[in-house]
C-alpha positions as CSV (number, residue, x, y, z in Angstrom):
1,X,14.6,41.1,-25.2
2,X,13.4,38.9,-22.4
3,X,14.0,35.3,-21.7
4,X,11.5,33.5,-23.2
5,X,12.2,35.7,-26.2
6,X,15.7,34.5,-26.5
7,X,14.8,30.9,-26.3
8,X,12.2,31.1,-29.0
9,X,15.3,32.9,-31.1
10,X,17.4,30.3,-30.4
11,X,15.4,27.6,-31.1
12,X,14.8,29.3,-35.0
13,X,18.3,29.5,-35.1
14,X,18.9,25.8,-33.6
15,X,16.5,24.3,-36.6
16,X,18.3,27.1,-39.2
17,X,14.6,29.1,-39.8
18,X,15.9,32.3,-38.6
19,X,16.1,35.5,-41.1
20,X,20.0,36.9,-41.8
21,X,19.4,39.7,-39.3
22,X,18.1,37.4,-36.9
23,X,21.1,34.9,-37.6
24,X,23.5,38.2,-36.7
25,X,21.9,39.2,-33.7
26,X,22.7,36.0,-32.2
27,X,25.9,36.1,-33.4
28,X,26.5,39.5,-32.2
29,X,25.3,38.4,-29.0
30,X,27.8,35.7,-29.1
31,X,30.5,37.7,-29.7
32,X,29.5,40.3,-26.8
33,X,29.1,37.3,-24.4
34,X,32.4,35.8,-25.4
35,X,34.1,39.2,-25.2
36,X,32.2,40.0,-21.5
37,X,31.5,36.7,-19.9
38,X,28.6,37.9,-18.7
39,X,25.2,36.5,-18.3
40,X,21.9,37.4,-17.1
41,X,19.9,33.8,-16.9
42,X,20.1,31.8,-13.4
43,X,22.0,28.2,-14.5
44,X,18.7,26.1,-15.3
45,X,18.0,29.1,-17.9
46,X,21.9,28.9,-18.8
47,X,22.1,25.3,-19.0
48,X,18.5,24.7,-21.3
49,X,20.3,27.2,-23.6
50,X,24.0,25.6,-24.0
51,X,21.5,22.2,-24.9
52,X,20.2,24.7,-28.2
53,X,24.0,25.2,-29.1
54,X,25.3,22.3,-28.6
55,X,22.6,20.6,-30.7
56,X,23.0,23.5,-32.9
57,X,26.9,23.2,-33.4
58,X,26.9,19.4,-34.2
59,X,24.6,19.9,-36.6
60,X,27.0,22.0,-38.2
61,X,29.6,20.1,-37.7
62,X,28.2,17.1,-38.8
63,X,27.4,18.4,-42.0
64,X,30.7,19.3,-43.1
65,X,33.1,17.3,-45.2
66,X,35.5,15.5,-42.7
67,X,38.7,16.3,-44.5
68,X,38.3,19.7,-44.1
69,X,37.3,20.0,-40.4
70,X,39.4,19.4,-37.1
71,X,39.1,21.1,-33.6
72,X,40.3,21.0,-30.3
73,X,38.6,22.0,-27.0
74,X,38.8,21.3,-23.1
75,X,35.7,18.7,-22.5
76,X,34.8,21.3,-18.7
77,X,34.6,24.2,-21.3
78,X,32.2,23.2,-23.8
79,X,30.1,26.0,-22.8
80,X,32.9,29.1,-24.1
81,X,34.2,26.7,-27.1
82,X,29.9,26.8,-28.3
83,X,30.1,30.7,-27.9
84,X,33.4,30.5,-30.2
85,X,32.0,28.1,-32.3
86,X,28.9,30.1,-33.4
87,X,31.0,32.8,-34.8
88,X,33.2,30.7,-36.8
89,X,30.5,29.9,-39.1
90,X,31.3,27.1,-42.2
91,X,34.7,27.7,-42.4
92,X,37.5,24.9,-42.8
93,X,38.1,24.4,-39.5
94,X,37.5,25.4,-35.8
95,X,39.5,26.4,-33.2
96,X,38.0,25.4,-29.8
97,X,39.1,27.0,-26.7
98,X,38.0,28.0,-23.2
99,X,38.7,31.8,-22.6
100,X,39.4,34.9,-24.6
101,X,42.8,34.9,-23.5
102,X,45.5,36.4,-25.6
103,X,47.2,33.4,-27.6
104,X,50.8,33.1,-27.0
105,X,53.5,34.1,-29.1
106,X,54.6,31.7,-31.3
107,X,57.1,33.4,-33.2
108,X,59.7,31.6,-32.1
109,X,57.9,28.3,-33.5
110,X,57.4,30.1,-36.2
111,X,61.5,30.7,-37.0
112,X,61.6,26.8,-35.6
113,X,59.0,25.4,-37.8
114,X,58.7,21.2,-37.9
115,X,56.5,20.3,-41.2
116,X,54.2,17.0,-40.6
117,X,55.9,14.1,-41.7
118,X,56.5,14.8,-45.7
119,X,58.1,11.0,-46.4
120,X,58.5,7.8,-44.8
121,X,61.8,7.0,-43.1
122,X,61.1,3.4,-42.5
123,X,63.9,0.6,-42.4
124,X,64.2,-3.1,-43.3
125,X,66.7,-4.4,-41.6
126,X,67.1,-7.9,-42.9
127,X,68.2,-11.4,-41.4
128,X,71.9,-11.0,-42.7
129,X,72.1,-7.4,-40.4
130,X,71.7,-5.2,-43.9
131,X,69.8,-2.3,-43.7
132,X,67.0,-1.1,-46.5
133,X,66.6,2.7,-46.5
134,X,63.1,3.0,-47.9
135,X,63.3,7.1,-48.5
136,X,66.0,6.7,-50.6
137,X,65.6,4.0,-52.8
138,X,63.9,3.7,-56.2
139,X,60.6,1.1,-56.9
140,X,61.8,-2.4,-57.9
141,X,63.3,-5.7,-56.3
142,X,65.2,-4.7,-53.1
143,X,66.5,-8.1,-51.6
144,X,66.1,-11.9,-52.7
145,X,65.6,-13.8,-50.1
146,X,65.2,-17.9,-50.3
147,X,62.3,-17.9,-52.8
148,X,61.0,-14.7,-51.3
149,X,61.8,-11.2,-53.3
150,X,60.8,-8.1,-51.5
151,X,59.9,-5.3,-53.6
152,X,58.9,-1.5,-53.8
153,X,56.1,-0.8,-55.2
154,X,55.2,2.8,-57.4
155,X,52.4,3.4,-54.6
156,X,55.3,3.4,-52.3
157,X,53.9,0.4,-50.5
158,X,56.7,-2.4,-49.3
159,X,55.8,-6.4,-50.1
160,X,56.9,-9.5,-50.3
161,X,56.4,-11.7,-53.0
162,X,56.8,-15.3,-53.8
163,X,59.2,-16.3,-56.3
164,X,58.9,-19.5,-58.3
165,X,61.3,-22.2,-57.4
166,X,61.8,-24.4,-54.4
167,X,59.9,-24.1,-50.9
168,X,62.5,-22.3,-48.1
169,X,63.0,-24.7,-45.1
170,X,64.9,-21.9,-43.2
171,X,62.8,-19.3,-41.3
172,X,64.3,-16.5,-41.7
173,X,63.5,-12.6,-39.6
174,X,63.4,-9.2,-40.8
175,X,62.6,-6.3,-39.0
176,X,60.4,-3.3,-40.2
177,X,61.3,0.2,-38.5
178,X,59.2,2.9,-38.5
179,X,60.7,6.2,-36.8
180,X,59.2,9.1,-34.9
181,X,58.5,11.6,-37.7
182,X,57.9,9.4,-40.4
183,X,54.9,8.3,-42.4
184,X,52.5,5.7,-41.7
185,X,53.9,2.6,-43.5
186,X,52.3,-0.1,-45.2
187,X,53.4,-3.5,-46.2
188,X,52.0,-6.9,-47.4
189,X,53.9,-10.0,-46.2
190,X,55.2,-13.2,-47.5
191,X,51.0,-15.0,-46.9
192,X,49.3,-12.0,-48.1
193,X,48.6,-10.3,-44.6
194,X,48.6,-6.4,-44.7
195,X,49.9,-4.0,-42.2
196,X,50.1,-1.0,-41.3
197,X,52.9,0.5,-38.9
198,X,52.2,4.5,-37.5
199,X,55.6,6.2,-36.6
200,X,57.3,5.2,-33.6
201,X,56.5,1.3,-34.4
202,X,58.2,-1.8,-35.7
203,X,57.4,-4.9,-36.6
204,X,59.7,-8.2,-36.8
205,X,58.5,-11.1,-39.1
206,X,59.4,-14.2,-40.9
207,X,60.5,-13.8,-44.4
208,X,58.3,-16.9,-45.4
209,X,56.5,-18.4,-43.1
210,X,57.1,-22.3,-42.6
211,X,55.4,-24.6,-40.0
212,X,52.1,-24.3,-38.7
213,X,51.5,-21.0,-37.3
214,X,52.6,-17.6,-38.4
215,X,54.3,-15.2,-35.7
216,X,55.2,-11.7,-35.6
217,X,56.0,-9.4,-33.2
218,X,55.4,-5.7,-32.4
219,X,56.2,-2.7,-31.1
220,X,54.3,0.6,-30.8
221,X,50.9,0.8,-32.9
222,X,50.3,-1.2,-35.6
223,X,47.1,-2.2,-37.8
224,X,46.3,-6.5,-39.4
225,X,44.6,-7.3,-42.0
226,X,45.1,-10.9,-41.7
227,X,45.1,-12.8,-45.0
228,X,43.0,-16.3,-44.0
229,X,44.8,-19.4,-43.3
230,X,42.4,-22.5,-41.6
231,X,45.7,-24.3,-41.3
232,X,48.3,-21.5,-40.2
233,X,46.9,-19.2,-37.4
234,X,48.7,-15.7,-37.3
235,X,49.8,-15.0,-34.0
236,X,50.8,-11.3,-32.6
237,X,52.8,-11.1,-29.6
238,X,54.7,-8.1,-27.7
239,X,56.8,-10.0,-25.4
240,X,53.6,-9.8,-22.9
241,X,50.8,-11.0,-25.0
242,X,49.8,-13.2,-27.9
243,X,46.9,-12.5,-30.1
244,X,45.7,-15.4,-31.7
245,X,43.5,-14.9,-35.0
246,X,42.6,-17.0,-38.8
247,X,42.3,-13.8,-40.7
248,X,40.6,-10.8,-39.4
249,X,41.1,-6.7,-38.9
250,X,42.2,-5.3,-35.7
251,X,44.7,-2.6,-33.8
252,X,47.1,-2.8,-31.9
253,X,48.2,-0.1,-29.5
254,X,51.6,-1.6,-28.0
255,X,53.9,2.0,-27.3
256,X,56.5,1.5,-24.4
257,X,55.8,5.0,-23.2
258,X,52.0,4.5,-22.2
259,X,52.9,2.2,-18.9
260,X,53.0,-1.4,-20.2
261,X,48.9,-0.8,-21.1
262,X,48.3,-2.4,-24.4
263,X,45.4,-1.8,-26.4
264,X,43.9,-4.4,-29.1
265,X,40.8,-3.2,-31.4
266,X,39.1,-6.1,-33.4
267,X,37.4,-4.1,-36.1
268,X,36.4,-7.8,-38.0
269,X,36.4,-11.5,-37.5
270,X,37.6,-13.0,-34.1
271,X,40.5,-12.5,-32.2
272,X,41.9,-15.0,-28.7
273,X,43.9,-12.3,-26.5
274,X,46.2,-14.5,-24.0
275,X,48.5,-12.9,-21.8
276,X,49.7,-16.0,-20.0
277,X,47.9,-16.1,-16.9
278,X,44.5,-14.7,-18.5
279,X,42.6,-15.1,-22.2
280,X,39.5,-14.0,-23.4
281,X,38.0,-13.6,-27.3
282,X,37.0,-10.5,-28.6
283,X,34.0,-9.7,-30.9
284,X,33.6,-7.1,-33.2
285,X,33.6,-3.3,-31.8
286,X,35.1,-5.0,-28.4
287,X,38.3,-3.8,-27.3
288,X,41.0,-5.6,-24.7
289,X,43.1,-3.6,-22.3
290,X,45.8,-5.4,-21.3
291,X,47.6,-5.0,-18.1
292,X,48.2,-7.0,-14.9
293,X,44.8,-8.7,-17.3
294,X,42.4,-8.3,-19.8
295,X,39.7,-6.0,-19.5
296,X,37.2,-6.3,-22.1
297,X,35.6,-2.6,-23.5
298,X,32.3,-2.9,-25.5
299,X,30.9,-0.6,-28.1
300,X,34.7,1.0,-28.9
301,X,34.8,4.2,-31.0
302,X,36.4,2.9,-34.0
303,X,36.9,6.0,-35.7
304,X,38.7,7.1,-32.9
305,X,41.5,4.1,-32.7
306,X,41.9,4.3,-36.5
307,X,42.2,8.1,-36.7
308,X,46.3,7.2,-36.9
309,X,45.5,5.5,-40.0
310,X,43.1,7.3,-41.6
311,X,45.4,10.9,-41.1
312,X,44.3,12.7,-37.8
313,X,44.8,13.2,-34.5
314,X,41.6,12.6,-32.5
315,X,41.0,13.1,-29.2
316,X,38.2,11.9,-26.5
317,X,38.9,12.7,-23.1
318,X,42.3,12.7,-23.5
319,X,45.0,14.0,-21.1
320,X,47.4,16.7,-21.7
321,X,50.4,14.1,-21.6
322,X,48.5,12.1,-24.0
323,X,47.8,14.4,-26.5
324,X,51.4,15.6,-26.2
325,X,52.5,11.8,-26.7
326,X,51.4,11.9,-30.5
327,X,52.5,15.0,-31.1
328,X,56.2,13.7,-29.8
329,X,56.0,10.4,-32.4
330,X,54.2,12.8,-35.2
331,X,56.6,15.3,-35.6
332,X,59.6,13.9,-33.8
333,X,60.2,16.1,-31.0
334,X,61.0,15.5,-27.3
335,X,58.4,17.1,-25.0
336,X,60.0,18.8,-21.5
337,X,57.9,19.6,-18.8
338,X,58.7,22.7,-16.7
339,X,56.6,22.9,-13.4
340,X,52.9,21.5,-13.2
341,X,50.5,22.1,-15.4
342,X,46.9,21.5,-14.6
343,X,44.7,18.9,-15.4
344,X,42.6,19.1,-18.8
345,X,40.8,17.1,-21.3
346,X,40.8,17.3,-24.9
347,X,38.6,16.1,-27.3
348,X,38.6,17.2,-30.9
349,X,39.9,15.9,-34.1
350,X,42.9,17.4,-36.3
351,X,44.6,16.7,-39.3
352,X,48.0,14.7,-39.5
353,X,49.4,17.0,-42.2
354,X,49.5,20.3,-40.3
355,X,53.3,21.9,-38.9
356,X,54.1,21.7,-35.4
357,X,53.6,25.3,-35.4
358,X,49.7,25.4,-36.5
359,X,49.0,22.5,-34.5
360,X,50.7,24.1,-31.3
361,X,48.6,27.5,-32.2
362,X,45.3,25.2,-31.5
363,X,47.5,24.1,-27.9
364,X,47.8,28.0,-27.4
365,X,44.3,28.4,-27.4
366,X,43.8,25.9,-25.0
367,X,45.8,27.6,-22.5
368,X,48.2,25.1,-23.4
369,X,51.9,27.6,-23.0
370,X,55.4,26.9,-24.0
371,X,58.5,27.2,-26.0
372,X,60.7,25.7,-28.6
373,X,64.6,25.1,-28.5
374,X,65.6,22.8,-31.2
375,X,63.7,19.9,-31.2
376,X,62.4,20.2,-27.5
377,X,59.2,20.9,-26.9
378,X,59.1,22.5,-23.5
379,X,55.9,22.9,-22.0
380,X,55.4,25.4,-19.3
381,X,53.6,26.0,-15.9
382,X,49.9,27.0,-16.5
């Protein structure tokens, strides 16, 4: 089979019109290529060809429920992860990696194995210094506080509530802990305002909220939905920044260990991001980066910021230390590095409620190697 016959058979196979035994030769030849690494096209040939797959493979992956899909893969080795993916076929995930190296053993992660976060761990600790355990109490009334009673609900959400009676005039803090290796919480506050607080966060906030703003502040990653309040604007701040807003839906991305950068995704409404010697106002889709000052990123990826929330890990460009940064808060262990490893990217998308162990087999195939003692992750040397 010449060239320009393998073109015209890939582009039957790219629009789905080829016949089964046409569909298995080019699978076959896949797996032959994969197994080999040889080719026998000069690049332009090569690179018109890895276009047909590409286009091919996001079809397929496109097409497929998103609950039931995740993958990983090194961004410079698209063109091996295509050849893998071809093979796979429609099943309920993919495993994207850059060589047909031998994976790694993971037996000991096996005998070592850390389940995705089952429960959420979270703490209230209120303005009097007592501490509410949310995994082990029952739904109900958990404190009274002024003429504000904070309850569980059955849905395992956490809100306050207004009770009947007179107006507080004493502001009054609690904070809301959310551990490494805990659930994402999610709580309604005193004015109505939702949030939700990924693992490794906390949130400190006024039991009622008197005067005429409201304040909280945060740590780690957290998501508003900001009830509206003309009179009262809601006010985030992180010791470096405030975010001013009326009632809208943004992100924030506030964790200590990713060098003082903060991140803040308006998903709706209007926010004013000040960090005292610069402001600027964010639209829709915009996000701020905030540093020594506020750079302004248009046309966000809003799937990819809310992935957290919405129960995956996803991945665009990321570095290795990155990736390895959620898996630390996720599943609460303490990542070690032993010698230099290269640099990689990773894009892909995988779900939250996979063990350590079958999210560090994807890490394997990526070339990514390493062992387990306790609850260290030590990464080694490529």
């Amino acid at each position: 089979m010449d060239i320009h016959q393998v073109k015209e058979l890939l582009q039957k196979y790219l629009a789905g019109n080829c016949t089964d035994l046409e569909n298995e030769l080019v699978e076959n030849w896949y797996k032959q290529l994969i197994e080999t690494g040889e080719w026998k096209w000069d690049e332009g040939e090569k690179d018109l060809i890895q276009k047909m797959i590409e286009a091919r493979i996001m079809k397929q992956v496109n097409s497929m429920p998103k609950k039931g899909v995740f993958y990983l893969k090194s961004r410079y080795q698209w063109w091996a992860a295509a050849s893998v993916i071809l093979l796979l076929g429609f099943c309920s995930y993919f495993l994207f990696f850059h060589q047909a190296t031998k994976p790694i053993q993971v037996a000991n992660v096996l005998n070592n194995n850390v389940k995705a976060p089952q429960s959420n761990k979270a703490i209230i600790t209120l303005s009097n210094g007592q501490k509410v355990f949310l995994d082990s109490i029952g739904n109900g009334a958990l404190a009274i506080q002024g003429n504000v009673k904070l309850v569980k609900l059955s849905s395992g959400k956490i809100a306050y509530q207004n009770n009947s009676g007179e107006v507080s005039t004493k502001m009054e803090y609690n904070t809301l802990s959310n551990p490494r290796g805990s659930n994402v919480i999610n709580m309604v506050l005193a004015d109505g305002t939702r949030v939700w607080l990924n693992a490794g966060s906390s949130l400190t906030y006024p039991v009622s909220f008197i005067g005429n703003e409201r304040k909280v502040s945060v740590l780690g990653e957290s998501y508003f939905e900001v009830a509206h309040d003309a009179s009262k604007p809601f006010i985030v701040n992180n010791g470096v920044m405030d975010i001013q807003v009326l009632g809208t839906h943004f992100n924030v991305n506030a964790f200590r260990d990713d060098g003082n950068t903060i991140k803040v995704t308006l998903l709706q409404g209007s926010v004013k991001i000040n960090n005292g010697s610069t402001s600027g106002i964010l639209k829709p889709g915009q996000q701020a980066v905030v540093a020594k000052g506020i750079k302004v990123v248009n046309n966000v990826d809003i799937d990819l910021v809310m992935s957290w929330k919405n129960g995956y890990f996803q991945f665009d460009n990321a570095s290795l230390e990155n990736v390895l940064k959620e898996v630390s808060r996720w599943y609460d262990v303490d990542v070690v590095y032993e010698g230099k490893n290269q640099p990689r990217q990773f894009v892909g998308e995988i779900q939250r409620d996979l063990s350590l162990s079958e999210m560090l087999k994807i890490l394997a195939k990526n070339n990514v190697h390493y062992r387990i003692e306790g609850r260290r992750l030590i990464v080694l040397a490529d």
